[in-house]
C-alpha positions as a LaTeX table, in Angstrom:
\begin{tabular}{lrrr}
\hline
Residue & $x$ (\AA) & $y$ (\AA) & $z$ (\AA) \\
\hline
Unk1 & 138.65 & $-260.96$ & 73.91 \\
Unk2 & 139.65 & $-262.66$ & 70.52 \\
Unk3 & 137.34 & $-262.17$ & 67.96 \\
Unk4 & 136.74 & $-264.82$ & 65.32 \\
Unk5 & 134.89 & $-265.46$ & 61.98 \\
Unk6 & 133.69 & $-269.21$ & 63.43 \\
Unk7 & 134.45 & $-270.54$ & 66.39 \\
Unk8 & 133.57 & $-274.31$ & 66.16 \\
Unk9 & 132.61 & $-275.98$ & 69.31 \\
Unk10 & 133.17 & $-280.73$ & 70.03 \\
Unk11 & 135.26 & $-283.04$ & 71.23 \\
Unk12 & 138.20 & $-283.88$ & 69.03 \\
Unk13 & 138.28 & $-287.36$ & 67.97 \\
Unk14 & 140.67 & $-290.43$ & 67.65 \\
Unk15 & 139.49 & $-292.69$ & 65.53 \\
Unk16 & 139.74 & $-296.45$ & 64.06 \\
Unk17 & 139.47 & $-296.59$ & 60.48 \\
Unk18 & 138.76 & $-300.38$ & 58.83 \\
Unk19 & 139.17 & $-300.86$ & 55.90 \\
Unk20 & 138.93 & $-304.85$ & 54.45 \\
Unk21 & 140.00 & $-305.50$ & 57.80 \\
Unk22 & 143.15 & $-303.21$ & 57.88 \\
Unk23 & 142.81 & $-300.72$ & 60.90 \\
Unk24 & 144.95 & $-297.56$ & 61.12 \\
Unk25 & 144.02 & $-295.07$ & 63.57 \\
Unk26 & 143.45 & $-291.66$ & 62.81 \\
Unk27 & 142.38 & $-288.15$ & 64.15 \\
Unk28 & 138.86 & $-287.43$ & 63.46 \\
Unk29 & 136.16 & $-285.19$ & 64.39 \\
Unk30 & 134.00 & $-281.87$ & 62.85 \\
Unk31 & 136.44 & $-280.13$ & 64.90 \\
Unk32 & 139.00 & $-281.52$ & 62.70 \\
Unk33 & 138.02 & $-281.87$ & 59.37 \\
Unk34 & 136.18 & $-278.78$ & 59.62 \\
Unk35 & 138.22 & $-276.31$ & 61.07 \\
Unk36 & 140.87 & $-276.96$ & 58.63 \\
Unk37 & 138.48 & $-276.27$ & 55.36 \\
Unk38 & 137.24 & $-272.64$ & 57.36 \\
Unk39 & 141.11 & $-271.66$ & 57.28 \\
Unk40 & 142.12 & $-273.41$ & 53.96 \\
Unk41 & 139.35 & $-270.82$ & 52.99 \\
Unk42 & 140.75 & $-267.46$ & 54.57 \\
Unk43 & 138.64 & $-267.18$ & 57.69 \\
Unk44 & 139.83 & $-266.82$ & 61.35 \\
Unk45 & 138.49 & $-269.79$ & 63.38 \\
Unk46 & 138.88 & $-271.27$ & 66.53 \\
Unk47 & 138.38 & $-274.39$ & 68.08 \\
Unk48 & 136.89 & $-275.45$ & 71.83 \\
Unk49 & 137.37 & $-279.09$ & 72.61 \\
Unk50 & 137.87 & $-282.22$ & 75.16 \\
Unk51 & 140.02 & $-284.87$ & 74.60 \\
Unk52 & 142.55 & $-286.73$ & 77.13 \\
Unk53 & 145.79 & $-285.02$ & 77.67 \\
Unk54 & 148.11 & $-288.24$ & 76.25 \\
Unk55 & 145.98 & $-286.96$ & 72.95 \\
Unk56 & 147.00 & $-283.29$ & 73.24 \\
Unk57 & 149.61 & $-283.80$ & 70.44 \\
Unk58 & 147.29 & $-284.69$ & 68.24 \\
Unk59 & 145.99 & $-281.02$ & 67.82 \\
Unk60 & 149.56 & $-279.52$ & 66.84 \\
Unk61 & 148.02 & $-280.21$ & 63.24 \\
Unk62 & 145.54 & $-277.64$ & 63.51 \\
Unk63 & 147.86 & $-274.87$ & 65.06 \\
Unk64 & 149.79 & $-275.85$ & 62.40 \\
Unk65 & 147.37 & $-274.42$ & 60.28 \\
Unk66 & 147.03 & $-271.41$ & 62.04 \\
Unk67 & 143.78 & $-272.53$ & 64.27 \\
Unk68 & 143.40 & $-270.99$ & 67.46 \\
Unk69 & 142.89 & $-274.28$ & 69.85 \\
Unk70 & 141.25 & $-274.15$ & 73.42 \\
Unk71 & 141.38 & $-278.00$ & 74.82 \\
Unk72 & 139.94 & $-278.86$ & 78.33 \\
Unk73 & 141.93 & $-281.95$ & 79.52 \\
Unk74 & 138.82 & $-285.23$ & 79.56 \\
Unk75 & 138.73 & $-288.29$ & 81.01 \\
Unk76 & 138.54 & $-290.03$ & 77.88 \\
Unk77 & 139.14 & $-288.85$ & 73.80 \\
Unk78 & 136.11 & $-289.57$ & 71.89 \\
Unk79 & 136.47 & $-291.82$ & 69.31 \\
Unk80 & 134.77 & $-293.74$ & 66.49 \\
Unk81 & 135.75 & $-297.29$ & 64.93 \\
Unk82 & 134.36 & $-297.04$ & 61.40 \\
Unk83 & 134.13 & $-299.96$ & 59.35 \\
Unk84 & 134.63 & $-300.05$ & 55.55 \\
Unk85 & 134.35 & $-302.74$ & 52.23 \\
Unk86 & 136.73 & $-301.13$ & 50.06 \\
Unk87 & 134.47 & $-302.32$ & 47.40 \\
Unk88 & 131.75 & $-299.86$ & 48.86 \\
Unk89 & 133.37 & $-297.27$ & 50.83 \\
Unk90 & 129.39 & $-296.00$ & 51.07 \\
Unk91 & 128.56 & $-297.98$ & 53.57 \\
Unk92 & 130.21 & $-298.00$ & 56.83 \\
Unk93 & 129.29 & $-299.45$ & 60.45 \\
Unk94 & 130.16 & $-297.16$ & 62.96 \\
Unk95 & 130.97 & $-298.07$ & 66.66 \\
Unk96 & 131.96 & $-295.66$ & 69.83 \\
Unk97 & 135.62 & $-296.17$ & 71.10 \\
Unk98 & 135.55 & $-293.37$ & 73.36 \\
Unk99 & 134.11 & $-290.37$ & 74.88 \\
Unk100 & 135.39 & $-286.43$ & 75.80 \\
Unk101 & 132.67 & $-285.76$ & 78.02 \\
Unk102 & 130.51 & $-283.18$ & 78.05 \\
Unk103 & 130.53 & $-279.18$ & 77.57 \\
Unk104 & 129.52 & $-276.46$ & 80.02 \\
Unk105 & 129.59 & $-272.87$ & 80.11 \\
Unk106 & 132.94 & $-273.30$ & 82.25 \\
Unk107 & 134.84 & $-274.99$ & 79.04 \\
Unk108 & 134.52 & $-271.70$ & 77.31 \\
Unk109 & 136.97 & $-269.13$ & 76.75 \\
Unk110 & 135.82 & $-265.56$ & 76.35 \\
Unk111 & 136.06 & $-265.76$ & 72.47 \\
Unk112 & 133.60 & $-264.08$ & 70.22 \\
Unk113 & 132.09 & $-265.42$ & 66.90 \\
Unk114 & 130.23 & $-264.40$ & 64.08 \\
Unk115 & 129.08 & $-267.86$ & 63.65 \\
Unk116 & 129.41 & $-271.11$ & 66.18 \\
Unk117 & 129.13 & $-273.76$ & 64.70 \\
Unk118 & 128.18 & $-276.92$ & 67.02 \\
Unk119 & 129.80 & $-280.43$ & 65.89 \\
Unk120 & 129.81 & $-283.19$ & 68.36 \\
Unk121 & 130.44 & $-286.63$ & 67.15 \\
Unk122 & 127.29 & $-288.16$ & 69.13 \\
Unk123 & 124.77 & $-287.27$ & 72.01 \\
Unk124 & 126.11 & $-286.61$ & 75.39 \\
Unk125 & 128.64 & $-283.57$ & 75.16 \\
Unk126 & 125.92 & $-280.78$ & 74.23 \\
Unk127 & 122.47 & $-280.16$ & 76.12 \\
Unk128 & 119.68 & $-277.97$ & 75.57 \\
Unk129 & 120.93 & $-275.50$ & 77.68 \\
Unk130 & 124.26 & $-275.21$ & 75.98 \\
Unk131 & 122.39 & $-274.54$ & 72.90 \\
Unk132 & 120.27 & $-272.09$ & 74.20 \\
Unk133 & 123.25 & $-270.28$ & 75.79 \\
Unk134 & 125.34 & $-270.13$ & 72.51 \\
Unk135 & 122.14 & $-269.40$ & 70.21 \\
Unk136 & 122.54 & $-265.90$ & 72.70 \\
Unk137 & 125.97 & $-265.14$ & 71.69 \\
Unk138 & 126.07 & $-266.15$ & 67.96 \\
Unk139 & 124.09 & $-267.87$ & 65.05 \\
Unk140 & 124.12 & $-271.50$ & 66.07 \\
Unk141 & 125.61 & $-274.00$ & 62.50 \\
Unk142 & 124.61 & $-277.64$ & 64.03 \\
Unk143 & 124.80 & $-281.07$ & 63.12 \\
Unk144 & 122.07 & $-282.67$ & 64.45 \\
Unk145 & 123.85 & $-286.26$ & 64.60 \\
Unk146 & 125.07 & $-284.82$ & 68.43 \\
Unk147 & 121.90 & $-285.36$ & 69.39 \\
Unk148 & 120.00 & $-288.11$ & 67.62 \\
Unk149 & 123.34 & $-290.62$ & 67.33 \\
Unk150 & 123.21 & $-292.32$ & 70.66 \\
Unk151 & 125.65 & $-294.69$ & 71.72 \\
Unk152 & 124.11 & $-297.74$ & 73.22 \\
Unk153 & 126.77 & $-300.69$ & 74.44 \\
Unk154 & 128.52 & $-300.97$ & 71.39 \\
Unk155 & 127.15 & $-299.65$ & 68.93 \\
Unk156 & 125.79 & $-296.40$ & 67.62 \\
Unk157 & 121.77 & $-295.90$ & 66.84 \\
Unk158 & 119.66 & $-293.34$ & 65.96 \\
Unk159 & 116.97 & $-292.17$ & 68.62 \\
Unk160 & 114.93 & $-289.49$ & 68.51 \\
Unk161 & 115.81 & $-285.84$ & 70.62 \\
Unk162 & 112.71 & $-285.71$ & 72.98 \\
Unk163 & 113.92 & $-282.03$ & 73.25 \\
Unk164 & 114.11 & $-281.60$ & 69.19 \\
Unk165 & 111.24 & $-279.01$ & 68.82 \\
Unk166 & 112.34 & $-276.95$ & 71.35 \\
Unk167 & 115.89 & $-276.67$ & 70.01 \\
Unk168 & 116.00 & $-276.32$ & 66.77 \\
Unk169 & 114.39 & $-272.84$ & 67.70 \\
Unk170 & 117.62 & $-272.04$ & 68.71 \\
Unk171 & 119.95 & $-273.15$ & 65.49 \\
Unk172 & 120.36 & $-271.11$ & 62.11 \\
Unk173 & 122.47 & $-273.48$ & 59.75 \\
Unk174 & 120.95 & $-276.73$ & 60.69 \\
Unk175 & 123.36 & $-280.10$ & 58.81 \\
Unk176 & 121.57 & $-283.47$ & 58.39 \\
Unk177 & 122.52 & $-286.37$ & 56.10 \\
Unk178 & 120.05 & $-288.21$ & 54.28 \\
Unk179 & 119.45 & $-291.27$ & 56.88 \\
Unk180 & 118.95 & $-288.46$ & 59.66 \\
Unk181 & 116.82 & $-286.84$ & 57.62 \\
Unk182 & 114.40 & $-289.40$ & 56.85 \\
Unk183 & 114.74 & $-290.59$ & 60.74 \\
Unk184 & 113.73 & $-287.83$ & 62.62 \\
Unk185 & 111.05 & $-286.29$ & 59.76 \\
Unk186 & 109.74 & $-289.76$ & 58.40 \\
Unk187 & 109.94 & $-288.70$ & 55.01 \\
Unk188 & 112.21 & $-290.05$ & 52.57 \\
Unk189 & 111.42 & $-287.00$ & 50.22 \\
Unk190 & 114.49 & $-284.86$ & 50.69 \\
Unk191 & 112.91 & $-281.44$ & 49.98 \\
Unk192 & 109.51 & $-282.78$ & 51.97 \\
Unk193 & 112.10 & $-283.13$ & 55.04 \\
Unk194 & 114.28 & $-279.97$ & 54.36 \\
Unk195 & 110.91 & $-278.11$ & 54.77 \\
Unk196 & 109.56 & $-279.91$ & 57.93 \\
Unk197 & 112.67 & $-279.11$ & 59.40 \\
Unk198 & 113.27 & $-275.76$ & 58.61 \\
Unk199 & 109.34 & $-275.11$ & 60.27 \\
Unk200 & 110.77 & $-275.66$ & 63.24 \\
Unk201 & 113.39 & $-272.53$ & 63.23 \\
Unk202 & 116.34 & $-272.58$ & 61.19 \\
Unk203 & 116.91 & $-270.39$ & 58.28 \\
Unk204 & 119.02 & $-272.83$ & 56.25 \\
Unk205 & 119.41 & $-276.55$ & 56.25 \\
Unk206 & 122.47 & $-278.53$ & 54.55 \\
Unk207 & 121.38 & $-281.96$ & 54.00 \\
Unk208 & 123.76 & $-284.13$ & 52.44 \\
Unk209 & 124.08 & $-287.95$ & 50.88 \\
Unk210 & 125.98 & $-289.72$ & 48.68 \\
Unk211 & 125.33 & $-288.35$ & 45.72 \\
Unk212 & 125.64 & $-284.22$ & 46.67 \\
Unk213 & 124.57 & $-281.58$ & 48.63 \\
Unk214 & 121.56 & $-279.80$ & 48.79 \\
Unk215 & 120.67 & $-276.52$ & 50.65 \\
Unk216 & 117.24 & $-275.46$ & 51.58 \\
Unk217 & 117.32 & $-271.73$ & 51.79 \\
Unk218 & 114.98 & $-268.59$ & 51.33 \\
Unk219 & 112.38 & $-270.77$ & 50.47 \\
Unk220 & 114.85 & $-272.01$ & 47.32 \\
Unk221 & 116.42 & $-275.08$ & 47.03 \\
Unk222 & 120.03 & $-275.44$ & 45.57 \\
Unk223 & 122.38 & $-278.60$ & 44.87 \\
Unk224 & 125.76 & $-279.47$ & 43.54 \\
Unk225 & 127.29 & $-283.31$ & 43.46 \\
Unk226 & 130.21 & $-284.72$ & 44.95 \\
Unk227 & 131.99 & $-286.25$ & 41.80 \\
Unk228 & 135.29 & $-287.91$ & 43.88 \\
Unk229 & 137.56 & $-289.77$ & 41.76 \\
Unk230 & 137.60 & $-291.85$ & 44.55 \\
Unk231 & 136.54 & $-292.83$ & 47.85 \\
Unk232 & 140.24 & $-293.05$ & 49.65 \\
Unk233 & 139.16 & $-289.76$ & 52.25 \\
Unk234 & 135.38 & $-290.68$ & 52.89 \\
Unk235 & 135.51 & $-290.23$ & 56.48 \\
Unk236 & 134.82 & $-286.53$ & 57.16 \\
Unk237 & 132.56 & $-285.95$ & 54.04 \\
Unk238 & 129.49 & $-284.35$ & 55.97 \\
Unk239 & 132.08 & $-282.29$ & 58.49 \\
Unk240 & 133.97 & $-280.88$ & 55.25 \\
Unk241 & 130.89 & $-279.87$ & 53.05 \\
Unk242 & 128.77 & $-278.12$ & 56.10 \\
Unk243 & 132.07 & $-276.31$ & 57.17 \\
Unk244 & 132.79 & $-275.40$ & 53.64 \\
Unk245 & 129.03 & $-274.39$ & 52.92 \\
Unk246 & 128.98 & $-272.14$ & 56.36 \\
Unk247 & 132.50 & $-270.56$ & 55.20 \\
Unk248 & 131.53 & $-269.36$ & 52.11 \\
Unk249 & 128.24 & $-268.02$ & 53.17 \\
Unk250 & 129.82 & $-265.82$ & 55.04 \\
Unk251 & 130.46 & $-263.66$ & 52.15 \\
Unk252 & 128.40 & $-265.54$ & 49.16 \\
Unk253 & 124.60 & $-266.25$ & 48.73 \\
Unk254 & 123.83 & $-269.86$ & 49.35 \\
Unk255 & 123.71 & $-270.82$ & 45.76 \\
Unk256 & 127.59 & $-270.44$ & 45.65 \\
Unk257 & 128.52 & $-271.58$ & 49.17 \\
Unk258 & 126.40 & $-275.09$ & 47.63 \\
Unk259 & 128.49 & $-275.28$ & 44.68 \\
Unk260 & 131.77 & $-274.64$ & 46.72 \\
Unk261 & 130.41 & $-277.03$ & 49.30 \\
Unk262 & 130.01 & $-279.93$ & 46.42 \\
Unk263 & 133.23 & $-279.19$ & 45.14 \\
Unk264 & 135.64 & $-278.62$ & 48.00 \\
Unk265 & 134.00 & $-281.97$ & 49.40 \\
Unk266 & 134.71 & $-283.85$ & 45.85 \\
Unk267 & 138.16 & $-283.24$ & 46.32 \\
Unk268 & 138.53 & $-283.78$ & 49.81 \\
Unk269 & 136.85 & $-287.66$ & 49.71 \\
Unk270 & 139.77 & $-288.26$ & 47.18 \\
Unk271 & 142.45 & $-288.13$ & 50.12 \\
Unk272 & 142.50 & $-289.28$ & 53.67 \\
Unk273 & 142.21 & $-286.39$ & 56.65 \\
Unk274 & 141.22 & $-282.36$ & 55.65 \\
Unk275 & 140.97 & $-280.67$ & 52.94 \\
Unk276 & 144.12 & $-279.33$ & 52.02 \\
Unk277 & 143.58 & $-276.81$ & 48.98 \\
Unk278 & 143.09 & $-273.65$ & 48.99 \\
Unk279 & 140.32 & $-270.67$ & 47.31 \\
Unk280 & 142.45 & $-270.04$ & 43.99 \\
Unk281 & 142.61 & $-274.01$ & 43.32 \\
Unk282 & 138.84 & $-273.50$ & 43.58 \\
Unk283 & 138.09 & $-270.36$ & 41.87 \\
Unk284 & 140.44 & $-271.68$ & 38.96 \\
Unk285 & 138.58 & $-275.43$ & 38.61 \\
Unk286 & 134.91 & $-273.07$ & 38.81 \\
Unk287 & 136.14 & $-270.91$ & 36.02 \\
Unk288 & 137.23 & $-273.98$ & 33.68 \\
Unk289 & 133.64 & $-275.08$ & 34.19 \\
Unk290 & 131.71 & $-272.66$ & 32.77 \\
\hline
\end{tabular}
């Protein structure tokens, strides 16, 4: 049985980035992005994931790195067309290309974890009984846009998890940005929302937007801002600063994994695809600012 700091569990993605028009296609995922920051970081991780075997080159990049990489062959590779202004790399329209299918006890190899951390691009590859079966092996780190992101034709829209109160029981670490945030609680008061959802089980939530990241936890809330040069590597902001917040908090209090969070995910929005640094990079740019 291989034993593993976080083992992160969705469908590896293949994506079509737009920029002003100009498409280039790109891998893509929390799988992705995220895995890479929990290594770049010193901890053992593995990755579970679905994605069409013509794709299966695609995840030589993260062995590459080191990741251990357990891939059931899909009838499709999930995939997301995202659609930029380069004059406001903020806002983007996102659109489903593609789908991995879903996850069942089956897909799992007999890893353990000290942490899972759940990161499907949309609804449809996780249930509530998946959850509920991980939450029993591990602490559960979930981003709840696999279950309130729907896609419909198209396009992509929020809807609310019928099953929301029930599962969030199960889930430690939960990640929400600011739009899912105010969707699902109604409130557009940040710290109103991180409360309301942290009533309903878990013991930390990492809600990020624009402008930072702030984590509710203890009872305390903590923040540090992304301050990118640039926009160039938006895609894969929220997947790098929850993966980077749940790294570090494996050995720090939450009040450092925030301000590595902010920082490794600064950096990273600078430069297409993962983060590529490393912990003395970090530790050194810390130190200058104090």
């Amino acid at each position: 049985m291989k034993q593993f700091d976080i083992v992160m569990i969705g469908n590896f993605a293949k994506d079509k980035l737009i920029v002003d028009g100009v498409e280039e296609i790109a891998s893509g995922s929390g799988v992705y992005y995220g895995s890479v920051v929990v290594k770049r970081l010193g901890l053992k991780v593995g990755v579970i994931t679905r994605l069409h075997p013509d794709d299966f080159h695609r995840l030589d990049e993260l062995r590459a790195e080191g990741i251990d990489v357990h891939a059931t062959p899909a009838q499709g590779t999930s995939g997301i067309a995202n659609y930029y202004q380069s004059n406001d790399m903020e806002r983007r329209i996102t659109k489903p290309i593609g789908f991995g299918g879903r996850y069942s006890l089956a897909d799992l190899p007999d890893w353990q974890a000290k942490v899972i951390m759940l990161t499907p691009l949309y609804a449809g590859e996780v249930d509530l009984a998946f959850l509920k079966a991980l939450a029993k092996r591990a602490p559960v780190a979930m981003d709840i846009q696999g279950f309130i992101r729907v896609p419909r034709t198209d396009d992509l829209v929020f809807e609310l998890w019928p099953q929301m109160a029930e599962g969030l029981k199960h889930v430690t670490y939960l990640k929400v940005d600011r739009a899912e945030a105010e969707f699902v609680t109604g409130m557009d008061d940040l710290e109103a929302a991180a409360r309301q959802l942290a009533s309903y089980g878990p013991k930390e939530i990492v809600l990020t937007q624009s402008s930072g990241i702030t984590a509710f936890a203890d009872g305390r809330f903590y923040t540090a801002p992304f301050t990118p040069r640039s926009l160039a590597g938006r895609t894969g902001r929220g997947d790098t600063c929850f993966s980077s917040y749940i790294a570090m908090r494996q050995s720090s209090d939450a009040a450092t994994a925030c301000r590595w969070a902010g920082l490794i995910t600064s950096l990273k929005q600078e430069i297409p695809g993962p983060w590529r640094g490393t912990r003395s990079e970090i530790e050194k740019i810390l130190a200058e600012s104090h």
